[in-house]
C-alpha positions as CSV (number, residue, x, y, z in Angstrom):
1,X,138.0,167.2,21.4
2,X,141.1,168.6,19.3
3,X,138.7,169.6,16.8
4,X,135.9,171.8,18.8
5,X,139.0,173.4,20.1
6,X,140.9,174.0,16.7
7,X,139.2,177.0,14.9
8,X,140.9,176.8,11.5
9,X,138.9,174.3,9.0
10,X,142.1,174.0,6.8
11,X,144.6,173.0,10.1
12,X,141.8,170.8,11.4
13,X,141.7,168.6,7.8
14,X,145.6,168.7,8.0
15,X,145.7,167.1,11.4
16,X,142.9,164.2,10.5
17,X,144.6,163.6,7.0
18,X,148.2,163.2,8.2
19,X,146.1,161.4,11.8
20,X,148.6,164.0,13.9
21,X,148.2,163.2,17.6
22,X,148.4,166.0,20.3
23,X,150.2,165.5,23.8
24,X,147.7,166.4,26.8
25,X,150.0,169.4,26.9
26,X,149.6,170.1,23.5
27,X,146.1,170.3,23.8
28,X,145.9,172.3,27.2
29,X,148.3,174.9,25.5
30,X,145.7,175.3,22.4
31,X,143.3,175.7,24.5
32,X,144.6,178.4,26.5
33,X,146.0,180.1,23.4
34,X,142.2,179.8,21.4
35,X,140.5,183.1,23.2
36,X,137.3,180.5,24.6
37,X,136.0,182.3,27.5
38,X,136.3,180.6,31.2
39,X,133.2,178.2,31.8
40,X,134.2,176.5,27.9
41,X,138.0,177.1,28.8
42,X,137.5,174.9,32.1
43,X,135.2,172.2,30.2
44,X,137.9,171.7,28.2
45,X,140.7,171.7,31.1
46,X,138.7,169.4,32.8
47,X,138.5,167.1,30.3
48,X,142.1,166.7,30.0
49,X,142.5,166.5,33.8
50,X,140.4,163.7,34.1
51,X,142.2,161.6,31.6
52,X,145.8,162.2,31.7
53,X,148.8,160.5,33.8
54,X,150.7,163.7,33.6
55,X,150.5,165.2,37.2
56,X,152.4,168.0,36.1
57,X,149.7,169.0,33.8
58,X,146.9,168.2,36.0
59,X,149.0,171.2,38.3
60,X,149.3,173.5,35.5
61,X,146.3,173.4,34.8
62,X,144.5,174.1,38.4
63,X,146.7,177.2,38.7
64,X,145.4,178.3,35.1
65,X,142.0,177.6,36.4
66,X,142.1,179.1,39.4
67,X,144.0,182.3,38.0
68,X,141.5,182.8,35.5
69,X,138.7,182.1,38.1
């Protein structure tokens, strides 16, 4: 997912070449700093709502949603 969301083709070879691993709230940050409009934005969210432990997050990320709505 990091790398549909990760514009830059010179930062997305950095991050498989040195295998960097993103937190969930890594990710959900990117994605809300990366300018994709709502219905990819939420695709995204989603994603990372269904797979993470962090409740927190999962939080964040509905009142982002639902904000942006």
């Amino acid at each position: 997912m990091i790398n549909e969301i990760i514009k830059s083709k010179t930062v997305r070879e950095y991050i498989e070449k040195t295998g960097w691993r993103f937190s969930d709230k890594d990710i959900a940050t990117i994605i809300y700093n990366s300018g994709f409009l709502n219905p990819e934005e939420s695709h995204y969210y989603m994603n990372i709502v269904n797979e993470t432990e962090d409740m927190d997050l999962v939080g964040e990320i509905a009142e982002r949603v639902s904000y942006k709505g």
